[in-house]
Biopython code that builds the backbone (N, CA, C, O; Angstrom):
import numpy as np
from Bio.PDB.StructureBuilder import StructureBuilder

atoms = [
    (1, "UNK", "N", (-9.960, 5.231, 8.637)),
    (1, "UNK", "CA", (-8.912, 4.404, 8.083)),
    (1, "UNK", "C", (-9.553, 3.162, 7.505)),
    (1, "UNK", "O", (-10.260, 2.369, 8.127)),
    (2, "UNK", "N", (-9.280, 3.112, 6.485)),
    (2, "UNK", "CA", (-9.564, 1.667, 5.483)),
    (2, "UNK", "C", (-8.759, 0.411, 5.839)),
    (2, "UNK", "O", (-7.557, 0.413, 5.574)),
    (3, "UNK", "N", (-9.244, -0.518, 6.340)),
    (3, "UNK", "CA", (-8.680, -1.856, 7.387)),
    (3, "UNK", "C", (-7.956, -1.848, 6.686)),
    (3, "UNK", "O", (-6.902, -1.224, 6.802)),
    (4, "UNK", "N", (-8.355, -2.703, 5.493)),
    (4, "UNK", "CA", (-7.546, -3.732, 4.514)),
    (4, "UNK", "C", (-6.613, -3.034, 3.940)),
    (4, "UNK", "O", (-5.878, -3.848, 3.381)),
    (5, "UNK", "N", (-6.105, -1.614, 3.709)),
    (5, "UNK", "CA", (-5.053, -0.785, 3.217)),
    (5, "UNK", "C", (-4.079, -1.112, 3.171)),
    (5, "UNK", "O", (-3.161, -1.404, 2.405)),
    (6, "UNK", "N", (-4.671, -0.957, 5.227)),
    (6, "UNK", "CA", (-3.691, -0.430, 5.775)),
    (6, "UNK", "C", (-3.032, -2.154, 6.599)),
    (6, "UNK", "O", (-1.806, -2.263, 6.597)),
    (7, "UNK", "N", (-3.731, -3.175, 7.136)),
    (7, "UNK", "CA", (-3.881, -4.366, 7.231)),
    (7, "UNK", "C", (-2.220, -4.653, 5.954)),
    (7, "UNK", "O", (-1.052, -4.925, 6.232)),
    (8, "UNK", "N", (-2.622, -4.518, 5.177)),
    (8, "UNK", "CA", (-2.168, -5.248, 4.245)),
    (8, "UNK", "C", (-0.502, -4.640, 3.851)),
    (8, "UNK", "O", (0.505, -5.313, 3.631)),
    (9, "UNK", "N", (-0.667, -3.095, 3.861)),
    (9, "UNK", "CA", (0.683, -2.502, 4.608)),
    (9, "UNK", "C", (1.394, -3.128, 5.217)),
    (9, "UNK", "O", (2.276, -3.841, 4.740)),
    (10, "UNK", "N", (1.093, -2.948, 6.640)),
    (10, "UNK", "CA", (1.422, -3.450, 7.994)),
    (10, "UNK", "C", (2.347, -5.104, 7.566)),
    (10, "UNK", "O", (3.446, -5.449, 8.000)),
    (11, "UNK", "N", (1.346, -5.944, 6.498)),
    (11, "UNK", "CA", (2.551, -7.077, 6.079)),
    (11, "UNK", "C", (3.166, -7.003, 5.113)),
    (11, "UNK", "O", (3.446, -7.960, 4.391)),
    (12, "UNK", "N", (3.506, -5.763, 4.921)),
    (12, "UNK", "CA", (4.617, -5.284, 3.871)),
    (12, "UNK", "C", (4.327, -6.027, 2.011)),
    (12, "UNK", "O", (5.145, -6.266, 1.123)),
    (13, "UNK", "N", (2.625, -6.213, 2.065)),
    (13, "UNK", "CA", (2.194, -6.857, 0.561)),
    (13, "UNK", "C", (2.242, -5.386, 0.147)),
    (13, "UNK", "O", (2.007, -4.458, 0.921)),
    (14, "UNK", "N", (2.524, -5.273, -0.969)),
    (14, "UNK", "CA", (2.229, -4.292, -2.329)),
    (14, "UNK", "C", (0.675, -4.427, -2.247)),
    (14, "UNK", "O", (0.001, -5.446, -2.399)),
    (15, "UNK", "N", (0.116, -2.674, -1.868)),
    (15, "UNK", "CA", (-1.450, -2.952, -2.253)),
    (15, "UNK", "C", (-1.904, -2.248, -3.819)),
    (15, "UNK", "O", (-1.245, -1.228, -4.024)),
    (16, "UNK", "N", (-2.512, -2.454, -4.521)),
    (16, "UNK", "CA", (-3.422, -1.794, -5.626)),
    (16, "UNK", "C", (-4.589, -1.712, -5.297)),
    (16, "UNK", "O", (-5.384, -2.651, -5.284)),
    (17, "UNK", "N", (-4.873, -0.271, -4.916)),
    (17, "UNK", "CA", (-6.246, -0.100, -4.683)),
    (17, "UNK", "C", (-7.301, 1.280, -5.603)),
    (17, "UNK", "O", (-6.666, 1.789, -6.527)),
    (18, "UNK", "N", (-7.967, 1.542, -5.513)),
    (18, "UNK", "CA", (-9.191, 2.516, -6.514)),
    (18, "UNK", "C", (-8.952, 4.086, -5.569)),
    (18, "UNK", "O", (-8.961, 4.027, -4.340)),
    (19, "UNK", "N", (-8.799, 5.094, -6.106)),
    (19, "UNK", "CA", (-8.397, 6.181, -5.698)),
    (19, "UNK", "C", (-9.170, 6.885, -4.514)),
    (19, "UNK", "O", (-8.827, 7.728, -3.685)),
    (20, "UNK", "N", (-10.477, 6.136, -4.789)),
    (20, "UNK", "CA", (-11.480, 5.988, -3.238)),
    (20, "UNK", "C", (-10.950, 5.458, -2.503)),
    (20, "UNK", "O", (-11.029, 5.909, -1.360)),
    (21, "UNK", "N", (-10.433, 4.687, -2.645)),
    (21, "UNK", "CA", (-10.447, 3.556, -1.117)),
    (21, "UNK", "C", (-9.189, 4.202, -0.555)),
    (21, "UNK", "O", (-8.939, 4.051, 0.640)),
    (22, "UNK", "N", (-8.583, 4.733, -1.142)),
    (22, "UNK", "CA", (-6.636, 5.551, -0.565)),
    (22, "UNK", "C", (-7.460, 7.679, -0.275)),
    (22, "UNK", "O", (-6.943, 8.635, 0.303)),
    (23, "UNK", "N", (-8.704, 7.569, -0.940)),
    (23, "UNK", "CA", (-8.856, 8.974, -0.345)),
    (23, "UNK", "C", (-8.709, 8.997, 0.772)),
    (23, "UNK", "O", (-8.784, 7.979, 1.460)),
    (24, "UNK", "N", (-8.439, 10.280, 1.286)),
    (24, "UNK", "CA", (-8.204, 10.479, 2.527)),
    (24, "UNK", "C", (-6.813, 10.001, 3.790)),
    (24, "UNK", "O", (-6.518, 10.495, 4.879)),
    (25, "UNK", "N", (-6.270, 8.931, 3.068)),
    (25, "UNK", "CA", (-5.437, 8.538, 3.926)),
    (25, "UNK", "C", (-3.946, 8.877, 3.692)),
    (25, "UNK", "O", (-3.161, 8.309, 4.451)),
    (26, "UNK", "N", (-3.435, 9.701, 2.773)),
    (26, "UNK", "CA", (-2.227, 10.411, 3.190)),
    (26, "UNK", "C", (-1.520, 9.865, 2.210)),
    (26, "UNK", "O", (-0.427, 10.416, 2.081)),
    (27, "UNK", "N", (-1.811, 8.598, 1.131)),
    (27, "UNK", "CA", (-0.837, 7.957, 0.399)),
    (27, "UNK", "C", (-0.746, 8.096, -0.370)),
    (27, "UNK", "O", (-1.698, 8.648, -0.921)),
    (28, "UNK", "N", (0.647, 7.700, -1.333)),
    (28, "UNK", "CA", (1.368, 8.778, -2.619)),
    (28, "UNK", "C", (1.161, 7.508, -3.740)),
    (28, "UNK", "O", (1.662, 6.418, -3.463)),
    (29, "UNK", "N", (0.506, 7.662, -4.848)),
    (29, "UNK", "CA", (0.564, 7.203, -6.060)),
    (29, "UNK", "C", (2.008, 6.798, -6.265)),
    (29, "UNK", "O", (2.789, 7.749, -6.227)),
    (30, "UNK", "N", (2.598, 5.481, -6.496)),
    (30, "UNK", "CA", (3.910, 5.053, -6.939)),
    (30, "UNK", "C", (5.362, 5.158, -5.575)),
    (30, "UNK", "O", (6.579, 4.976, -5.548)),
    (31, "UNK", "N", (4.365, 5.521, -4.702)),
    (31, "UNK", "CA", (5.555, 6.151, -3.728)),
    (31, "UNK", "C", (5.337, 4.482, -2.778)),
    (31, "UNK", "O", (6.209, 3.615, -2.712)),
    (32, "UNK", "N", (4.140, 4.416, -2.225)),
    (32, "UNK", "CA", (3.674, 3.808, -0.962)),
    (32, "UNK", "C", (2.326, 2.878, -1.744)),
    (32, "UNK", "O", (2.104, 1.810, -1.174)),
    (33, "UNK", "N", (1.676, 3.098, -2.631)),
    (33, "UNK", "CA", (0.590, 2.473, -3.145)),
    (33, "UNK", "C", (0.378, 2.561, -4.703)),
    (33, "UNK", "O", (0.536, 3.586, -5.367)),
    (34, "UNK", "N", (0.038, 1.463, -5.134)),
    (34, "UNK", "CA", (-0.548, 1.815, -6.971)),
    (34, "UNK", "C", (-1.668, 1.980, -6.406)),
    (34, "UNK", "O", (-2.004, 1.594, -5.286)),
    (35, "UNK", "N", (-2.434, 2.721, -7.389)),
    (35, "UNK", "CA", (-3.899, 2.976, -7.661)),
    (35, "UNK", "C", (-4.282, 2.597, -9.029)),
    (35, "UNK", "O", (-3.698, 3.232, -9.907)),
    (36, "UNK", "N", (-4.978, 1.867, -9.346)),
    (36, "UNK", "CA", (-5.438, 1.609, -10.693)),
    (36, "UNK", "C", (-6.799, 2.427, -10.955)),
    (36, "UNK", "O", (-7.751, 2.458, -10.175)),
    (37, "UNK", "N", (-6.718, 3.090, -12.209)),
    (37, "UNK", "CA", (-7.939, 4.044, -12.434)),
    (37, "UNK", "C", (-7.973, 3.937, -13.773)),
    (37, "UNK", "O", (-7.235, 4.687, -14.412)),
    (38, "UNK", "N", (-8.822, 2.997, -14.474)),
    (38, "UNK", "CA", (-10.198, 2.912, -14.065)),
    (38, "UNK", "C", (-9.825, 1.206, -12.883)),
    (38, "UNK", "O", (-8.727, 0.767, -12.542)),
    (39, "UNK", "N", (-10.800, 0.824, -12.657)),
    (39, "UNK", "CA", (-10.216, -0.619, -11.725)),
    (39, "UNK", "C", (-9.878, -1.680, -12.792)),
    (39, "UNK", "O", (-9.205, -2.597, -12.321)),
    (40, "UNK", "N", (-10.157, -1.800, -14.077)),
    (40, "UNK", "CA", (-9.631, -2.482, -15.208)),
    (40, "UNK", "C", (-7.925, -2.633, -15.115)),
    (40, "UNK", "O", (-7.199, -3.621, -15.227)),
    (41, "UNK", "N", (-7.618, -1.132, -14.848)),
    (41, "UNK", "CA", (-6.199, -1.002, -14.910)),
    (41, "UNK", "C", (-5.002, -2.001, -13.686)),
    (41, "UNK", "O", (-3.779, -2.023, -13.547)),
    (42, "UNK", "N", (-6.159, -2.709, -13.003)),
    (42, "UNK", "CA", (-4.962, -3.132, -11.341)),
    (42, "UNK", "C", (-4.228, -4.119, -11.591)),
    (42, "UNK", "O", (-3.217, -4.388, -10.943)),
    (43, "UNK", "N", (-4.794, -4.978, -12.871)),
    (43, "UNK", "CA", (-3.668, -6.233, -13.586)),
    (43, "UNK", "C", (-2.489, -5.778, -14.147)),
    (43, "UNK", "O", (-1.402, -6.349, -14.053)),
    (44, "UNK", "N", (-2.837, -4.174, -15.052)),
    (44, "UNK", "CA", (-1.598, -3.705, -15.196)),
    (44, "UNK", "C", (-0.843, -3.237, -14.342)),
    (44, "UNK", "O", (0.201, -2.779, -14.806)),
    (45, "UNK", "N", (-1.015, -3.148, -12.836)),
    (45, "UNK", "CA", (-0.360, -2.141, -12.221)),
    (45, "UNK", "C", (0.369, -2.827, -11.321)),
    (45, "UNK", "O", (1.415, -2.514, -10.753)),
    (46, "UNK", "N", (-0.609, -4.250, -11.219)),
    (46, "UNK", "CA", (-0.208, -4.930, -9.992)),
    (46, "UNK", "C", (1.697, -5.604, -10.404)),
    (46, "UNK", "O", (2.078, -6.210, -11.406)),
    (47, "UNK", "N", (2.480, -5.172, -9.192)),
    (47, "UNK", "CA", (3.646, -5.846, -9.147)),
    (47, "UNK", "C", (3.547, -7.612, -9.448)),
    (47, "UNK", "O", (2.461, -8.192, -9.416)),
    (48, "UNK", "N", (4.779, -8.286, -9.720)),
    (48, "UNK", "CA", (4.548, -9.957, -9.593)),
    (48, "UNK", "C", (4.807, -10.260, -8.183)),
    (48, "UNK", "O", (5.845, -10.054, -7.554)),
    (49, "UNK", "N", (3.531, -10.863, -7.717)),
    (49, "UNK", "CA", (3.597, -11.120, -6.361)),
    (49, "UNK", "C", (4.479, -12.276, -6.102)),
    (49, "UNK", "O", (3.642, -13.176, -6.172)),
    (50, "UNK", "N", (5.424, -12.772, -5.891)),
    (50, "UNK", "CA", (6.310, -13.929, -5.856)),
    (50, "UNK", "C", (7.191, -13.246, -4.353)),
    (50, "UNK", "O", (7.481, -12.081, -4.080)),
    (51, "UNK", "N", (7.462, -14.707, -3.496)),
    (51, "UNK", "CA", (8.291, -14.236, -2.283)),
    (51, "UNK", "C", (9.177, -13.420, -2.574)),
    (51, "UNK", "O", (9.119, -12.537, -1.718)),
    (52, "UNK", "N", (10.042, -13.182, -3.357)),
    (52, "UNK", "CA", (11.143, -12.178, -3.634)),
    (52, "UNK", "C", (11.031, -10.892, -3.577)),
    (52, "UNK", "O", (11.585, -10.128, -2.787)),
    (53, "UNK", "N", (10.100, -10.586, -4.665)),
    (53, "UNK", "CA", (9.385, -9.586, -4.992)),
    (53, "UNK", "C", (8.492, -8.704, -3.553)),
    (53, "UNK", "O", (8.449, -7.552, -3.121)),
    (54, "UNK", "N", (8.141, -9.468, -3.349)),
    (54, "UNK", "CA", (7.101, -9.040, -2.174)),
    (54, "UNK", "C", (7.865, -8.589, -1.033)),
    (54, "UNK", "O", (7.542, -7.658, -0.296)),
    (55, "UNK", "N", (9.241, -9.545, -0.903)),
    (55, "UNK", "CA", (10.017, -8.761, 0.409)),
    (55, "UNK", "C", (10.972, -7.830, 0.098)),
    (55, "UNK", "O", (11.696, -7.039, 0.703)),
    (56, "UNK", "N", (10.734, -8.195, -1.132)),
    (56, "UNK", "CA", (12.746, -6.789, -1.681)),
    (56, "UNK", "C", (12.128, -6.120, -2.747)),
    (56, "UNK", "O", (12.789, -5.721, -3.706)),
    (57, "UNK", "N", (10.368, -5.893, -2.622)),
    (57, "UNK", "CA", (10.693, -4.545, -3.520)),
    (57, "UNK", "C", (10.717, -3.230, -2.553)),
    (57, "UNK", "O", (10.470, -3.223, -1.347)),
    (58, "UNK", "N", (11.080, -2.098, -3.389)),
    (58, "UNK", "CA", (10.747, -0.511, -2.302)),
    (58, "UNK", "C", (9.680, -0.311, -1.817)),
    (58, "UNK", "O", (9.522, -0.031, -0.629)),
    (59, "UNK", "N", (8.461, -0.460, -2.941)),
    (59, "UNK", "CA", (7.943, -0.157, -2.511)),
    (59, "UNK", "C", (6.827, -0.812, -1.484)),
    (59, "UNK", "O", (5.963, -0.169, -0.888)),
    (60, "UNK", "N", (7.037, -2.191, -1.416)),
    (60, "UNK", "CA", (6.870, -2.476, 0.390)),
    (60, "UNK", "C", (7.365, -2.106, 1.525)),
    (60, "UNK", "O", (6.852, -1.993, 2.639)),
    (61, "UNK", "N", (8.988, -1.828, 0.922)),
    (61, "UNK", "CA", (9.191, -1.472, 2.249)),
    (61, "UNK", "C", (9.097, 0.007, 2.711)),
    (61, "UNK", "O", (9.478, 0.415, 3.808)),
    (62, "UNK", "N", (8.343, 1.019, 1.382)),
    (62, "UNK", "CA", (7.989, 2.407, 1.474)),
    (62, "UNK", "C", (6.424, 2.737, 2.476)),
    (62, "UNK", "O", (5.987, 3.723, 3.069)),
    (63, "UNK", "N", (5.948, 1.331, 2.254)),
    (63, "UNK", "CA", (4.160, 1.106, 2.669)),
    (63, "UNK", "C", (4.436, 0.902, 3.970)),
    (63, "UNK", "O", (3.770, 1.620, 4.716)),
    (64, "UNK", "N", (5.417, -0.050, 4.658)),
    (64, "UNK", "CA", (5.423, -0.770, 5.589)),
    (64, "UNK", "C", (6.380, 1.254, 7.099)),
    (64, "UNK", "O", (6.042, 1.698, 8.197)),
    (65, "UNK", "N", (7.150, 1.519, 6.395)),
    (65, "UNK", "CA", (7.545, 3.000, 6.632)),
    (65, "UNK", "C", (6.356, 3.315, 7.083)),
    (65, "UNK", "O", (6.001, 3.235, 8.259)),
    (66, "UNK", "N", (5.583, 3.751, 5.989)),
    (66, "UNK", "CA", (4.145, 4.784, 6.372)),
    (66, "UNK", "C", (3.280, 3.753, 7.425)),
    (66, "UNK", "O", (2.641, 4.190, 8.382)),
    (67, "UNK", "N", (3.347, 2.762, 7.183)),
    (67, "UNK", "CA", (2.438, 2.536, 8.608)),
    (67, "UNK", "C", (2.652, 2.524, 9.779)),
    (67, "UNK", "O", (1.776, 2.529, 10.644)),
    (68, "UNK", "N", (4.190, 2.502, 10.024)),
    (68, "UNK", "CA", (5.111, 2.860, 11.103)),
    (68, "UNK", "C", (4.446, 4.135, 11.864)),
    (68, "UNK", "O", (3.733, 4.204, 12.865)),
    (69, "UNK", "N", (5.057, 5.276, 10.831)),
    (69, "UNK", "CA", (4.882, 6.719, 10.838)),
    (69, "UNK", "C", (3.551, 7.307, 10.826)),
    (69, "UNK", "O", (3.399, 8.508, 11.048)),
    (70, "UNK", "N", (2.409, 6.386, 10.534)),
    (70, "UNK", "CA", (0.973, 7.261, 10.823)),
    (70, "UNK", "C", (-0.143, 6.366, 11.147)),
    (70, "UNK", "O", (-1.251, 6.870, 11.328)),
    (71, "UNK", "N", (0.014, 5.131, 11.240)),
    (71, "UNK", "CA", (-0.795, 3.981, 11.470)),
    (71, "UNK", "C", (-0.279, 3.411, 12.820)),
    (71, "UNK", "O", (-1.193, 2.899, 13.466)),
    (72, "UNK", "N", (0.659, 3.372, 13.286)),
    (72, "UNK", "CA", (0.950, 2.258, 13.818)),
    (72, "UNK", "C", (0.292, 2.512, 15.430)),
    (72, "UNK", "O", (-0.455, 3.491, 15.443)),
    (73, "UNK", "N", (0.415, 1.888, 16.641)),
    (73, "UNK", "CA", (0.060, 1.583, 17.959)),
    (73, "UNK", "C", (1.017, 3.047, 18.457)),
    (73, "UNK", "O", (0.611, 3.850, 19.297)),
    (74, "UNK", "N", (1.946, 3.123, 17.948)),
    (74, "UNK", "CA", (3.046, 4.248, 18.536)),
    (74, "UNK", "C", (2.506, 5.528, 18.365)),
    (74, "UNK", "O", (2.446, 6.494, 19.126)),
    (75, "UNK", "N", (2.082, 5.327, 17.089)),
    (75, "UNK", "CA", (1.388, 6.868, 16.721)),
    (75, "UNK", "C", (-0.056, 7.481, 17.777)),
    (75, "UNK", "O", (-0.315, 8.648, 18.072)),
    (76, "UNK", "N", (-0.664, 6.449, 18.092)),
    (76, "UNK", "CA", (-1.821, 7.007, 19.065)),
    (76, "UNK", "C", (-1.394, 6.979, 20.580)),
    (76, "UNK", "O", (-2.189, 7.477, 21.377)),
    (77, "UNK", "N", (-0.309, 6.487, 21.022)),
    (77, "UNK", "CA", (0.108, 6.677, 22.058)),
    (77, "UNK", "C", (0.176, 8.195, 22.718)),
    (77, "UNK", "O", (0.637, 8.356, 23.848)),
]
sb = StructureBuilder()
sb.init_structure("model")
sb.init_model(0)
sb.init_chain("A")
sb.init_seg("    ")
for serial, (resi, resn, name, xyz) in enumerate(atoms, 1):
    if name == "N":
        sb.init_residue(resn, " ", resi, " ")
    sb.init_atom(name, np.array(xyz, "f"), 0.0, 1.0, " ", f" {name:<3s}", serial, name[0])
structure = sb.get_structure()
């Protein structure tokens, strides 16, 4: 698991990350994470980070879901 992903999930920020750094970990292009490809692309991809935005869009609260459901303290219990 990639800290900062998933770290950054967990506080419900919108992440943009490189299709490496989300290999392996279960997450959906546009669903739960942008991926910018080539990494040129993450200015275009990135949401406007402003308090509003950051707490009332979906797809934070689609990221913050998945870390519930496969990240969280509950899940390794």
């Amino acid at each position: 698991m990639k800290g900062k992903i998933g770290t950054s999930m967990s506080y419900g920020v919108p992440c943009v990350a490189t299709s490496i750094a989300v290999e392996g970990l279960g997450l959906k292009q546009g669903e739960n994470i942008l991926v910018g490809i080539p990494p040129e692309n993450f200015a275009k991809k990135s949401p406007p980070f402003t308090p509003i935005n950051v707490s009332g869009t979906s797809l934070n609260q689609r990221a913050l879901s998945f870390v519930e459901a496969h990240l969280s303290i509950k899940v390794g219990e």
